[in-house]
C-alpha positions as CSV (number, residue, x, y, z in Angstrom):
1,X,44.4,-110.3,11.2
2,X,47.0,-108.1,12.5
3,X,48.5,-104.6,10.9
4,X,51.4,-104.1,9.7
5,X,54.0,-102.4,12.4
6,X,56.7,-101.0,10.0
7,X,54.7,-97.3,9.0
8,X,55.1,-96.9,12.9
9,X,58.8,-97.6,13.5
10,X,59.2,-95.4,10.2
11,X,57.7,-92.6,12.2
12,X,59.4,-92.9,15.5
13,X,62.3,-93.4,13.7
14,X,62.0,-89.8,11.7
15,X,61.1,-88.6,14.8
16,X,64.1,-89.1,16.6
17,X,66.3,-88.4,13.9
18,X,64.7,-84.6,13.8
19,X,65.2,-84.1,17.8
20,X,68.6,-85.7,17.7
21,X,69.7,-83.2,14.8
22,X,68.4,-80.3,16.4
23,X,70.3,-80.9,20.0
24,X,73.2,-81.8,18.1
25,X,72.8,-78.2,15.9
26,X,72.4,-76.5,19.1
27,X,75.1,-77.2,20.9
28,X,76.7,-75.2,17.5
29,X,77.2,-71.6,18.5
30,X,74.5,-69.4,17.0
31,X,73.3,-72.3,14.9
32,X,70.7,-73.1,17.4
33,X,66.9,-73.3,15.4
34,X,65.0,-72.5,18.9
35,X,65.2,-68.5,17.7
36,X,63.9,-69.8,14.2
37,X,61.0,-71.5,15.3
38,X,60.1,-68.8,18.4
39,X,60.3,-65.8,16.5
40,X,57.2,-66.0,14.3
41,X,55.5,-67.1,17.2
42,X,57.1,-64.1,19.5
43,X,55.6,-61.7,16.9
44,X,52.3,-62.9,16.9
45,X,52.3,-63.6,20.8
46,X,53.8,-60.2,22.2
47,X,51.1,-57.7,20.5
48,X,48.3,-59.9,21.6
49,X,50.1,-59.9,25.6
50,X,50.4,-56.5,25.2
51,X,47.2,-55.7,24.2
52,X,45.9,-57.9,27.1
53,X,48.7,-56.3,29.8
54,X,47.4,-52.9,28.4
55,X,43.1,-53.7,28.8
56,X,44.4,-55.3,31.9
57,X,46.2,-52.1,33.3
58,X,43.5,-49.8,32.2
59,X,40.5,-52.4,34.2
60,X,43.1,-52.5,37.1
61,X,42.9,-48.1,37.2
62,X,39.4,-48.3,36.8
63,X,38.6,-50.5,39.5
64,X,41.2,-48.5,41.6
65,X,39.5,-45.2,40.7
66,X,36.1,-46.1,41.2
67,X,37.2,-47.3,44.5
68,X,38.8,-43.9,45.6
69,X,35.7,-42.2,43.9
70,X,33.7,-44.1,46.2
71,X,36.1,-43.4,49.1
72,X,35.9,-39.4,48.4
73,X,32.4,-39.7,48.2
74,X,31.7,-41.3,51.4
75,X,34.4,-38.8,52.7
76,X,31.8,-36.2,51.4
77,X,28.9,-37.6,53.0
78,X,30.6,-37.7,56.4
79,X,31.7,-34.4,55.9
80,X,28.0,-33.1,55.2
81,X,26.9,-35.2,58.4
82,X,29.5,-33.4,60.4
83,X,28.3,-29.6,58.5
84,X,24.5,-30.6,59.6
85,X,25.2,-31.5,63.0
86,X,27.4,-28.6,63.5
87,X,25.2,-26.2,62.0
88,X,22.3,-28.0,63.9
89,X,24.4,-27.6,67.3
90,X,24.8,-23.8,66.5
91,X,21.2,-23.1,65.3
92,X,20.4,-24.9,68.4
93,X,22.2,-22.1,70.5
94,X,21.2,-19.4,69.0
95,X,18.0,-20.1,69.7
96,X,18.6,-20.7,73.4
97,X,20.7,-17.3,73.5
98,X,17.5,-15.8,71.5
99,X,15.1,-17.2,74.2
100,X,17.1,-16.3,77.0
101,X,17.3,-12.8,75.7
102,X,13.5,-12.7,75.4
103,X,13.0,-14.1,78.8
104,X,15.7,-11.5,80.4
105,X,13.7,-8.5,78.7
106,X,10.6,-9.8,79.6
107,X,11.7,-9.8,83.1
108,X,12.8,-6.5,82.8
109,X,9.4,-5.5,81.6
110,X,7.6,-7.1,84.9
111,X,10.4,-5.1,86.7
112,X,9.8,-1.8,84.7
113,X,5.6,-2.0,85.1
114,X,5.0,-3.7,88.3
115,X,2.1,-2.9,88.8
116,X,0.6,-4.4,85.7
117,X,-0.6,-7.9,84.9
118,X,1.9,-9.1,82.2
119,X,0.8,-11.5,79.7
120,X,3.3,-13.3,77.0
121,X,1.9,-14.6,74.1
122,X,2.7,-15.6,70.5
123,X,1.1,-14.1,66.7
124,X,-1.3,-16.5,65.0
125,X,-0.1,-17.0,61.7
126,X,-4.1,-18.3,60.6
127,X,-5.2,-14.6,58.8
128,X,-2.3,-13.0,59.1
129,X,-1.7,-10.4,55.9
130,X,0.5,-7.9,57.2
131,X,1.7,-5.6,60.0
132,X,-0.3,-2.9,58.9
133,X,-3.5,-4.9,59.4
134,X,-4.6,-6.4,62.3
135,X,-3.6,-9.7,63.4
136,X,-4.5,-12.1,66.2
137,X,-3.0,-13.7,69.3
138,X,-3.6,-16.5,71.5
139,X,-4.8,-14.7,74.6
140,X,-8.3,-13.8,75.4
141,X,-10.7,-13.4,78.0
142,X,-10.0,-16.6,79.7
143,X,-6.5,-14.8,79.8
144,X,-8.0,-11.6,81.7
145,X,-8.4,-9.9,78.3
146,X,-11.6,-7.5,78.3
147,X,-11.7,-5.1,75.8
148,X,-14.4,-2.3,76.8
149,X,-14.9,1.3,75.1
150,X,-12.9,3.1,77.8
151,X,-10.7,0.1,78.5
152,X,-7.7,-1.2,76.2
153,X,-4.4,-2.5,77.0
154,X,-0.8,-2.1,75.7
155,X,1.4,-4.5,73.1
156,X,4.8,-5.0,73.4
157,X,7.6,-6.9,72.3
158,X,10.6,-8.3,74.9
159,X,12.5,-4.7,74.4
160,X,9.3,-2.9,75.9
161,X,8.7,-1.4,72.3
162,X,5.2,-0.8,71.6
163,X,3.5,-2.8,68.9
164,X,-0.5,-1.7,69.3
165,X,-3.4,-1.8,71.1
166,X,-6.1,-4.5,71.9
167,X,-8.8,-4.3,69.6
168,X,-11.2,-7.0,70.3
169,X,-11.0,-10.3,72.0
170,X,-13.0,-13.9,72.4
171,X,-12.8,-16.6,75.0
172,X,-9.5,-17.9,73.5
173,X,-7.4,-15.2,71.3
174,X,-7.8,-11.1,70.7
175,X,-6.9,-8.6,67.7
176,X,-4.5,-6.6,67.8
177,X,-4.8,-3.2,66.1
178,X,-1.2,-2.1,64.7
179,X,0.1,1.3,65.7
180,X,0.4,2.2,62.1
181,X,-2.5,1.1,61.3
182,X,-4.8,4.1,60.2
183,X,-7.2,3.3,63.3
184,X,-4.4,3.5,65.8
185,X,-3.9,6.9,67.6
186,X,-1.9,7.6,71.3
187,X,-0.5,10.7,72.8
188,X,3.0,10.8,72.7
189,X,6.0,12.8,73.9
190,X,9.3,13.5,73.5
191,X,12.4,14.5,75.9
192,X,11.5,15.7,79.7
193,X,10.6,18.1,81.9
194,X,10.4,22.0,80.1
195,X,11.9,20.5,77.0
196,X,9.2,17.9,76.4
197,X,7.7,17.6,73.2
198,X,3.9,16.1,73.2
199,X,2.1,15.4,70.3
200,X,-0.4,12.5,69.0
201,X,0.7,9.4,67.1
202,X,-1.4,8.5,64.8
203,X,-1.8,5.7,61.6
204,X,-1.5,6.5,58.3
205,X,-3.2,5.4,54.8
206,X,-0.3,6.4,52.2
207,X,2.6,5.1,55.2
208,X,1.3,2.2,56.5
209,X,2.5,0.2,53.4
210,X,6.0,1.5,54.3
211,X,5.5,0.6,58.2
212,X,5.8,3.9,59.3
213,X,3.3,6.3,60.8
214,X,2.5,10.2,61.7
215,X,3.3,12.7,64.5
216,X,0.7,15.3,64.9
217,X,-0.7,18.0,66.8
218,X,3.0,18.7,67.9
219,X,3.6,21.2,70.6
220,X,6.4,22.1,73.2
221,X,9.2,24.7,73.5
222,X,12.1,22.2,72.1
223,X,12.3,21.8,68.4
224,X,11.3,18.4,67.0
225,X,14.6,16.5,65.0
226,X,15.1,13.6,63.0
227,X,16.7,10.8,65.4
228,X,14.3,11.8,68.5
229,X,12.4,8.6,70.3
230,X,9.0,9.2,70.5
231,X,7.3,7.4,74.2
232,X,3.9,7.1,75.0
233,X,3.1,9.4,77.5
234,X,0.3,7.9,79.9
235,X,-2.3,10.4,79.1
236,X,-5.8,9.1,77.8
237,X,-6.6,5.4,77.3
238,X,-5.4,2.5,79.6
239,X,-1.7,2.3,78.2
240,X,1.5,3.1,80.8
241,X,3.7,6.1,80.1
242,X,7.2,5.3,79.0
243,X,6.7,2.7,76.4
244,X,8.5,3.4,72.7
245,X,7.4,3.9,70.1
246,X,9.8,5.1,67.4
247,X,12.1,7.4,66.2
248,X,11.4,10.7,64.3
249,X,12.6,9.6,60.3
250,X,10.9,12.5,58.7
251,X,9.9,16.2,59.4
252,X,6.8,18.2,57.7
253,X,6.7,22.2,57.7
254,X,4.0,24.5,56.9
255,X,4.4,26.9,54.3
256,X,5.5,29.7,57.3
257,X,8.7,27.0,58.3
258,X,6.9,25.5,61.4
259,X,6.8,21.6,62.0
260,X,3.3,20.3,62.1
261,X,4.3,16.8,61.6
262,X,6.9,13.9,61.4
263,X,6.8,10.5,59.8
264,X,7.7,7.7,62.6
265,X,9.6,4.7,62.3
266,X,8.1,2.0,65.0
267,X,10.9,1.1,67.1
268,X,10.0,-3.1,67.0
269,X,12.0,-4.7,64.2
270,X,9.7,-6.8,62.4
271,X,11.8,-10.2,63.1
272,X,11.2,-9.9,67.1
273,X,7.7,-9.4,66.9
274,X,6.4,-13.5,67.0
275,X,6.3,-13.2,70.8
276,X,4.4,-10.8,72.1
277,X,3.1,-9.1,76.2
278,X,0.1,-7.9,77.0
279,X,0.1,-5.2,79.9
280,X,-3.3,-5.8,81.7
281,X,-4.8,-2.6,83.4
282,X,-3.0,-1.4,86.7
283,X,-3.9,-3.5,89.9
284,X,-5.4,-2.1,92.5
């Protein structure tokens, strides 16, 4: 049974009738129904293109920033790289100018006390509590160290400034006895020949916690003044004349106006004190 074909031709034939109405209308100036059918589209169209031109613009600057945030921030990283090395490099030679420093005074010590054995050693941290207490280093008998009751040798730093005394010693490390500790005494002097000042430096209880110490027993034709560098001066003990101490920061009177003491500043500054000499005995 076949179906009817005439619904179809009706169709095509409406069909064509409607295109061939609207080419002939536009070829009519401004009669042509393109603008009439576009337009409501156009208005629902161009805010949605917008909208997506406008998210698409504002993921495009996104991207684009996070790509220059990542570029600055691996900038930055090079840049600390480049600080750390740098800042390595110059550490690095400060330290060798540091060491070569210490090595030239230390040479300068062996050239100033010749005839003394000269040991260099370092400050065990293990106890430490303090430069008014004593503290230990890494040389000991096996080192030529022999502390005795008439025999005790010299500490110094690289400058030649005096630190202490040996107090005690083992096989493998000794204590050292601070000279402002309240233990600690050596005669001193100041200035030379007829203008020599000698007196005794000494620990103190109520200046040891300030890391300074006491001039006593003062005597001399000079007058004692703030500023003057106190020396050891070789008498008593086993400890070569010479060797500084500190510099006068205080002066004590009596009730008459005479000096009977002054408060000492040790001349070693606390940072170069880690490496340390020993000046063993004289030789023979």
């Amino acid at each position: 049974m076949h179906r009817s074909k005439g619904p179809r031709i009706i169709v095509v034939i409406i069909l064509a009738i409607v295109i061939l109405a609207v080419l002939m209308l536009s070829t009519i100036p401004d009669s042509s129904p393109i603008p009439l059918i576009t337009t409501p589209i156009s208005k629902i169209v161009n805010p949605v293109y917008r909208s997506l031109r406008s998210v698409t613009d504002s993921i495009k600057g996104w991207f684009d920033s996070l790509k220059n945030s990542e570029k600055i921030r691996l900038e930055n990283e090079l840049l600390k790289q480049e600080n750390a090395r740098l800042a390595n490099e110059l550490s690095q030679k400060e330290e060798a100018a540091l060491q070569y420093e210490e090595l030239k005074d230390a040479l300068q010590i062996k050239t100033r006390y010749d005839s003394y054995i000269i040991k260099g050693g370092y400050i065990l941290n293990d106890g430490f509590t303090g430069w008014f207490d004593l503290y230990r280093i890494n040389l000991g008998r096996e080192d030529g160290i022999t502390v005795t009751a008439e025999d005790s040798y010299a500490v110094v730093d690289a400058g030649s400034r005096l630190l202490g005394r040996i107090y005690s010693s083992d096989i493998n490390s000794s204590k050292v006895m601070p000279l402002i500790h309240e233990g600690f005494a050596i005669n001193a002097v100041s200035g030379s020949g007829t203008a020599a000042i000698n007196c005794r430096v000494r620990g103190d209880i109520e200046l040891r916690e300030q890391g300074l110490c006491l001039a006593d027993n003062i005597s001399g034709q000079a007058v004692l003044q703030v500023g003057d560098e106190l020396r050891t001066s070789g008498q008593g003990g086993n400890l070569p004349a010479g060797l500084l101490i500190g510099t006068v920061n205080d002066l004590r009177y009596s009730n008459q106006g005479d000096i009977i003491a002054a408060v000492i500043k040790p001349a070693a500054p606390e940072e170069n004190r880690s490496i340390v000499f020993v000046l063993i005995g004289e030789e023979e």
